[in-house]
Every structure is written in C-alpha cells, then in structure tokens.
C-alpha positions as CSV (number, residue, x, y, z in Angstrom):
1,X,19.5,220.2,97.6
2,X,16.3,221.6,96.8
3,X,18.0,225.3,98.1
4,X,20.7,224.8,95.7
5,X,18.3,224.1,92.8
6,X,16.1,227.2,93.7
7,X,19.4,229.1,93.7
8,X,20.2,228.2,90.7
9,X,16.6,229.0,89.1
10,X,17.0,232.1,90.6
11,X,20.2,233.1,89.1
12,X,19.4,232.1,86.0
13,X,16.1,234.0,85.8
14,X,17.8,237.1,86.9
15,X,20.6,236.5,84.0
16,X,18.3,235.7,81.6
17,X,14.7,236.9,82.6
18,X,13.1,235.7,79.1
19,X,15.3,232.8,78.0
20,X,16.2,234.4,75.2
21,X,19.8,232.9,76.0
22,X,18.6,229.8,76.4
23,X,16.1,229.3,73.5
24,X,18.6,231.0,70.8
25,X,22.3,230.1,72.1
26,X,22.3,227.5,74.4
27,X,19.8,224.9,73.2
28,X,20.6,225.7,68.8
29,X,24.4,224.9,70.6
30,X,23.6,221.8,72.6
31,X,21.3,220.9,69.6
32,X,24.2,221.0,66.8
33,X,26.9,219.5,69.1
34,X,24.5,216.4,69.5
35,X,23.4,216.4,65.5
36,X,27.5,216.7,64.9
37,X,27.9,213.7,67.6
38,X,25.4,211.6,66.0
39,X,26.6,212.2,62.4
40,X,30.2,210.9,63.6
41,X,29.0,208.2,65.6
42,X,27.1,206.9,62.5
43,X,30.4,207.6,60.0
44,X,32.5,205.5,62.3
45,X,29.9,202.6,62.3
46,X,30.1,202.6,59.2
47,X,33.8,203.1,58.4
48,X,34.0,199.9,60.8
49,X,31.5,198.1,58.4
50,X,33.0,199.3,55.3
51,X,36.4,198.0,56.6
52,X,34.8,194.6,58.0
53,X,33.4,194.1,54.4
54,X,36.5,195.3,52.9
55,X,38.4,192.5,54.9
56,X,35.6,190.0,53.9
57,X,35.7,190.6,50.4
58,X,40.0,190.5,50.6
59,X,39.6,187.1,52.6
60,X,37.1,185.7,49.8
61,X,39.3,186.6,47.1
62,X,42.3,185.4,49.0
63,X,40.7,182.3,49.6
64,X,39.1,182.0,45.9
65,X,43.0,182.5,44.2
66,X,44.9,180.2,46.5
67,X,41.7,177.3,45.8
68,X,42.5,178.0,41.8
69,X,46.2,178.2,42.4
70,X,46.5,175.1,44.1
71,X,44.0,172.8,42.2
72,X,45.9,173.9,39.1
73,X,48.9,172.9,40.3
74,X,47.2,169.7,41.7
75,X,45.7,169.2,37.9
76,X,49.5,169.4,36.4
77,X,50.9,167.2,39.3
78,X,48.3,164.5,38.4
79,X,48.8,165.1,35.3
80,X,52.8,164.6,35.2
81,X,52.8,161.4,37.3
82,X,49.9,159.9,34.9
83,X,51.5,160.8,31.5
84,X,55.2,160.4,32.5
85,X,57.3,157.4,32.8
86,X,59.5,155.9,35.4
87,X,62.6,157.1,33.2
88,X,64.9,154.0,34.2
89,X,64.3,150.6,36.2
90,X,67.8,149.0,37.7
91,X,67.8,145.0,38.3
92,X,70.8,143.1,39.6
93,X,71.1,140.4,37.3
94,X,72.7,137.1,39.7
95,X,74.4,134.8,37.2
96,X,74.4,130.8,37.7
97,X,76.1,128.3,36.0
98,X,77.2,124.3,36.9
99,X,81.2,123.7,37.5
100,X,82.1,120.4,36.6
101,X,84.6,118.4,38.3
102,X,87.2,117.6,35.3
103,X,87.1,121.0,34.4
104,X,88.0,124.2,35.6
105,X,85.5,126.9,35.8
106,X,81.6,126.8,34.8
107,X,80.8,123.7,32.5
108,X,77.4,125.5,31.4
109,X,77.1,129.1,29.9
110,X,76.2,131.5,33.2
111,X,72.6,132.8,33.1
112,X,70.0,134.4,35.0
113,X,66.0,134.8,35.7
114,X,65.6,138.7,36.5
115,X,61.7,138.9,37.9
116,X,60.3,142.3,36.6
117,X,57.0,142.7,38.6
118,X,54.4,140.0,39.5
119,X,51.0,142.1,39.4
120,X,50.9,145.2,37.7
121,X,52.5,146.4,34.7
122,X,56.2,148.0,34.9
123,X,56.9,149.4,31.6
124,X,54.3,152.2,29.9
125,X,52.1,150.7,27.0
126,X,53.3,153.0,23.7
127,X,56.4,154.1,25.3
128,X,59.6,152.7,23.4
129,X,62.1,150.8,26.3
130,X,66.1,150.6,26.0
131,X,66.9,147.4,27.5
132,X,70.9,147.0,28.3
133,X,73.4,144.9,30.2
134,X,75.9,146.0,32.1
135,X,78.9,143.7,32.6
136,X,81.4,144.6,35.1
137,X,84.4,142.7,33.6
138,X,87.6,142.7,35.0
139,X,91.1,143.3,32.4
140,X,92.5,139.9,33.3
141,X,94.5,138.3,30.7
142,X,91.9,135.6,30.6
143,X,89.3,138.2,29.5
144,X,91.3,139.8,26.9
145,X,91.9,136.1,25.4
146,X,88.3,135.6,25.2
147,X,87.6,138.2,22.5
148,X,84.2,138.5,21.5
149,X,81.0,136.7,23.4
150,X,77.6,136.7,22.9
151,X,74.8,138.3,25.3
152,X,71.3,136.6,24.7
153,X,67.7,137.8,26.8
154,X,64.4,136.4,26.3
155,X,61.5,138.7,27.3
156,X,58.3,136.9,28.7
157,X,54.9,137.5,29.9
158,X,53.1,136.3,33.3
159,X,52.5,133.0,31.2
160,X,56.3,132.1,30.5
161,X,54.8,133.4,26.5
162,X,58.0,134.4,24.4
163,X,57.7,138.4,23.7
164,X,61.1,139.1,22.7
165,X,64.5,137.7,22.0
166,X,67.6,139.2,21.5
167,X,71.3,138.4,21.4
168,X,74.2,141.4,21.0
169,X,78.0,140.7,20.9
170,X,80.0,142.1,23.5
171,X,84.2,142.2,24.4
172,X,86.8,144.2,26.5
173,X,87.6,147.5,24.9
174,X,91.5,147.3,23.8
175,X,94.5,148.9,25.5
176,X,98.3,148.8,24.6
177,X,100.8,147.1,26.9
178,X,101.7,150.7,26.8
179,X,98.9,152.6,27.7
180,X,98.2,150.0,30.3
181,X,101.5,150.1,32.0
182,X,101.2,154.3,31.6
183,X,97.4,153.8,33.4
184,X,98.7,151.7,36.0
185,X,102.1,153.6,37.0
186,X,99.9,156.8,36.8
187,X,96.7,155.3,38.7
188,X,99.2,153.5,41.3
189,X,98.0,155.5,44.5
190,X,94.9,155.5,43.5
191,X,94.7,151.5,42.6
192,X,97.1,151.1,46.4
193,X,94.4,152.5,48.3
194,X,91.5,150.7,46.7
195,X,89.8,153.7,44.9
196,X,90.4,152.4,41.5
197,X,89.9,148.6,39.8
198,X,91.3,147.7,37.0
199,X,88.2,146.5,35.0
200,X,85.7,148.1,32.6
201,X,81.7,148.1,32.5
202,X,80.3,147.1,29.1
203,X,77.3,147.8,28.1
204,X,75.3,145.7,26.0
205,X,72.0,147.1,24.2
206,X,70.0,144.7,24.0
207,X,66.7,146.3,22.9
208,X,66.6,150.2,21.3
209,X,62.9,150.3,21.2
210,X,61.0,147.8,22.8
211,X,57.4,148.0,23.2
212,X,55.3,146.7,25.9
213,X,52.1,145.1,25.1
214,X,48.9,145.8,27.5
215,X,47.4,142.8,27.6
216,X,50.5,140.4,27.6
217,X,53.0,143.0,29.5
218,X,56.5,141.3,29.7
219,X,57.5,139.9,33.7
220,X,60.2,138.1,33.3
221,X,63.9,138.4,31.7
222,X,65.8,135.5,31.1
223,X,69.4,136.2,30.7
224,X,72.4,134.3,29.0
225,X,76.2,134.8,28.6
226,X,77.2,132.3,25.6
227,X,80.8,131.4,26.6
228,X,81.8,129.9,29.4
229,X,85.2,131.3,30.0
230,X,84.3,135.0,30.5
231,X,85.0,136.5,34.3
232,X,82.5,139.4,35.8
233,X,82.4,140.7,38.7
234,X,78.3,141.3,38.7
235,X,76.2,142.1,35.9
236,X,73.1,144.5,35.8
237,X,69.9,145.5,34.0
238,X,68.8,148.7,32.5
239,X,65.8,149.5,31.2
240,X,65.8,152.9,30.0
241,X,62.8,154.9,28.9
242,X,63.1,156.6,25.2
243,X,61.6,160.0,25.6
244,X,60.9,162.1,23.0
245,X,58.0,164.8,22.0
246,X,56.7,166.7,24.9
247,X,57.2,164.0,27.6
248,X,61.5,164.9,26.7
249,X,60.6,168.6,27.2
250,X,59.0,167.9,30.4
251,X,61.5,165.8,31.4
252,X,64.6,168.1,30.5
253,X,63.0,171.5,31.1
254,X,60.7,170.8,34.4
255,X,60.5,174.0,35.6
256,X,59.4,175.6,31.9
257,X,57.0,173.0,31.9
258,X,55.6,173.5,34.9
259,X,54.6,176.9,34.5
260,X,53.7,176.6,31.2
261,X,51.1,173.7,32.4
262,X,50.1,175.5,35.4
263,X,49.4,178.4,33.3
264,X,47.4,177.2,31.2
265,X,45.2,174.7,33.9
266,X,44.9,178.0,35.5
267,X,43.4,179.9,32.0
268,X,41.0,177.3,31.3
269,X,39.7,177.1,35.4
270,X,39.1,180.9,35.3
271,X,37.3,180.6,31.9
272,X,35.5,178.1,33.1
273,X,34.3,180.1,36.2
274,X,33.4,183.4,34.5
275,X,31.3,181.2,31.9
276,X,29.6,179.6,34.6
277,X,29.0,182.7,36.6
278,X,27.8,184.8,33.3
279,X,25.6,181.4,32.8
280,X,24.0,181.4,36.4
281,X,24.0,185.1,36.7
282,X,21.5,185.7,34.0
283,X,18.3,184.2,35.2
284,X,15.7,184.9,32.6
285,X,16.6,181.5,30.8
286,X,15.3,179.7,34.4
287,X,12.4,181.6,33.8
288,X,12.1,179.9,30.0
289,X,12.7,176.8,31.4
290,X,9.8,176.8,33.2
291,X,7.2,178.6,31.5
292,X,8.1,175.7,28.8
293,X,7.3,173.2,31.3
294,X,4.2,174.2,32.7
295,X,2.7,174.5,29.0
296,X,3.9,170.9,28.4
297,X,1.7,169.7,31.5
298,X,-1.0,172.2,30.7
299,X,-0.5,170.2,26.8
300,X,-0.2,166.4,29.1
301,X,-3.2,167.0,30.8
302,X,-5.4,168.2,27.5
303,X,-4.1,165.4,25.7
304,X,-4.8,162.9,28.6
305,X,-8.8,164.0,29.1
306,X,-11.2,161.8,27.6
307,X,-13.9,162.9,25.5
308,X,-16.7,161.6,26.5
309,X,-16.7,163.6,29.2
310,X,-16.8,166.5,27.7
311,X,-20.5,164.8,25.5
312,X,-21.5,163.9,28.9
313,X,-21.4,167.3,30.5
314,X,-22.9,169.0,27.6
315,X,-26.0,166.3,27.5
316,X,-26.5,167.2,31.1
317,X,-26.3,170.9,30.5
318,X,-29.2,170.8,27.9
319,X,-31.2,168.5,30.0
320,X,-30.9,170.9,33.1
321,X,-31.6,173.4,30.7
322,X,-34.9,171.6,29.4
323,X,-36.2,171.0,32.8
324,X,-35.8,174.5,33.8
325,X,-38.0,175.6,30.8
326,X,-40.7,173.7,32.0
327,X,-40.4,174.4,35.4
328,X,-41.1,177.9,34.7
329,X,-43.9,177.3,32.7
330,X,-45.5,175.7,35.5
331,X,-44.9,178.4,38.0
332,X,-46.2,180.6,35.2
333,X,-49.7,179.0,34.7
334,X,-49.8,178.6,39.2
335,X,-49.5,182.1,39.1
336,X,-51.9,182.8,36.9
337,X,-54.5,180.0,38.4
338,X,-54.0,182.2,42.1
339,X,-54.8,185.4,40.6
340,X,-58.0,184.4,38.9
341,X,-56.8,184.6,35.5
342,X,-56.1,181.3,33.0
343,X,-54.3,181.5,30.4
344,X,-55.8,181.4,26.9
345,X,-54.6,179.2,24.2
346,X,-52.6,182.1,22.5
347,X,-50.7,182.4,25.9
348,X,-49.9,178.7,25.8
C-alpha cells in the first residue's frame, strides 16, 4: 500500500513538478463543481420547502372554504326548518254515532274527537291554517236523496276552552242518469276489476284562515255531521298551511332559494371575517388600550393617597434638616476648641 502511494507521488511530481496543474486546474475545478453541488443541493431544499408551504397554504385555504361553505349552508338549513311550516297535517277522522233499535241506521248525528297533539304546539303562531274535511261519500241513491247536510268543528285548547266553531254545508256533486250510465258502461273494466268506486270525495273548508294562538294553541277537533241519513265510507282532516310572502317562494322555488340564501349567509360570513381580521391585524389600538389603563391606575392611586402623609413627610424633612444645622455647628466649634482657636462672638 504504502509502494502504491509513493508511486503515485512519484508520478505525479514528475507530471507536474510545481503543482501548477494542481493549484490552477484541478483544485479551481473540484472547487466549482462542489460550490455548483452545494448551490443545487440548497435550491432543491428549498423548492421542497416552497412546495411543502405551498401544499400548507392550499390545505388551509381548502379547509377555510369548505368550514364557510358548510356553516352557510348549515345557517340556511336552520334557518328553513325554523321559519317554515309543516305545509299540511292529515288526521283520520273515526265517526261514532248510537243506532237505535226501532230505527234503521244511526239515531244520533255521527261525530268525532280528532286529538291534534298533547304537548307541544302543532300549528305555527301567525301563520293562517286551511282547515277541511274530506268525505268519502259513495253515489248511492240514498245519498243523492239526502241533498244538502251540514258539516260543524269546534276547535279547542288543552283546557276543552272553545277557540273556534264552524259549520259549512256540503252535498253530492250532480250527474245525469245519462252521464252516469255513459261513466259506468265506459268505466265498466275498470269498476269489474276493482280499480274504480263509484263515489266522490267532498271537501268541506271549514276554516280559510285560522290562526293559532300561543298561549292557548288549539288540541283538539271536535267534529259533527248534522244529518243522520248520510253514508261515507271514512272521512279525513286537512289542515293546510296558507303560504304566501317569501315562505311561498321558498316553498315553490327551493332550489332559487337556496342559493340565493346560501349566498348571501356566505357574503355576510366573509365580511364578517375580513372585518375582524382588518380589526385584529392592526394592533396599535391594543397599544391605546393600555396606555389608557395604566394612566387610570397611575390617576386611582393619586386619588387614593392620603394627605397627611405627604405634611408628615415634609415636617420630618425640615426637622432632619434642623438637626443637621446644628450638628454641624457643633463639629464646627470642636474643631475649633482642638486646634487652639475659639470662636469669637462675630463667628457665632
């Protein structure tokens, strides 16, 4: 090994007897190719840190748009579930009535008690309320004799408190023998296989705007058909809300709506945020703050020293002042005394 390396030596000495090779080629060469190596290495750390901010910054941002996206939406959700109403409420409406036993059919006029809710309200406090009754009445010869017939509902509160009454006449809507024998031959396959009845649903409006009250809201229903000779199959009760302003245009154009209101939750959120961050970015008014504080404690603290204190330390002053007159006379005539020398009245 250590022939090799004097070899070498050797060789090189004989090439280049001075190192004229080695101090002006070789090491300026070996010198820039390791400045050059350096300068990349240090460009590609910090590309990589450039990019790993870059990718930071896009993640915050990311992160910072879907948080406003989605609590505006979750403001116009809230927002549509609190101001909207249920738009209709469905009851089945059982009717009961006594039969008697000289007389065919119901001896009383059929009615019913239709339980809205027990505990918290059901119908929205300033909304009007379309209340109807839906008879399902068959076209039996009996019905069409019966002609017109009166539809009566009481509305009541938790404490059985009348809040409403209302009574509406009601009757089978009239067909021809004609048109009825035209509907039936032409509805025959139909009516064979059970698709089709012969009967018809009348509705009777009860109430066109009814309001609820909030602090005697309405529980109860109490319905009445006043004859005793009408035939149903079952009866029902709507209560249909009344929209109109912007609840109808959110209820008939949702998706307009929707970004309308998210647009606008989403304006005011981002206002909100720059205002705050131009607020909190500018310092100097922190800096106010508390300057203006310390001089009121600096003004507490005056105020709240007494003064007789401040007599007291001044009487002490003079009287430390006083005694240290006279103490130096006294030193004065020692002195004087020591060193053979008294002091004549005019020094006194």
């Amino acid at each position: 090994m250590s022939l090799t390396t004097g070899l070498y030596k050797m060789i090189v000495n004989f090439v280049d007897p001075f190192g004229i090779i080695r101090g002006y080629v070789v090491k300026p060469a070996s010198d820039f190719a390791f400045s050059l190596f350096v300068h990349y290495k240090n460009r590609t750390a910090e590309g990589v840190n450039n990019v790993r901010e870059l990718i930071l910054k896009i993640l915050i941002v990311l992160f910072a748009i879907a948080v406003v996206a989605w609590t505006a939406i979750f403001m116009y959700i809230t927002f549509y579930y609190t101001y909207m109403p249920a738009i209709a409420h469905m009851r089945p409406v059982h009717m009961q009535f006594k039969t008697c036993d000289y007389v065919t059919g119901p001896c009383t006029y059929p009615s019913a008690h239709v339980s809205l809710t027990k505990k918290q309200q059901l119908l929205m406090v300033g909304q009007p309320y379309k209340v109807l009754i839906n008879i399902d009445m068959p076209e039996t010869p009996q019905n069409q004799d019966v002609g017109m017939f009166m539809v009566c509902a009481e509305m009541r509160d938790q404490s059985t408190s009348l809040r409403g009454h209302s009574c509406r006449s009601a009757m089978l809507r009239y067909k021809s023998p004609l048109l009825k024998s035209l509907i039936t031959w032409i509805m025959s396959p139909l009516l064979i296989l059970g698709l089709r009845e012969q009967k018809q649903i009348i509705p009777v409006e009860l109430f066109s705007d009814y309001l609820d009250e909030k602090t005697y809201p309405v529980t109860d229903i109490y319905v009445e058909i006043q004859n005793k000779a009408v035939q149903f199959y079952e009866v029902n009760l709507q209560i249909t809300a009344q929209l109109s302003g912007l609840r109808f245009f959110m209820f008939h154009w949702p998706i307009l709506s929707a970004v309308i209101g998210v647009s606008t939750n989403l304006f005011v959120i981002l206002l909100i945020c720059l205002l705050s961050w131009y607020h909190w970015s500018d310092t100097s008014w922190i800096e106010e703050a508390r300057e203006k504080y310390r001089a009121m404690k600096v003004e507490e603290t005056e105020s709240t020293t007494p003064k007789h204190e401040e007599v007291s330390t001044t009487s002490r002053d003079d009287s430390h002042s006083f005694i240290d007159d006279e103490d130096l006379s006294m030193i004065e005539d020692i002195r004087a005394f020591r060193e053979g020398t008294e002091p004549t009245l005019e020094d006194k």
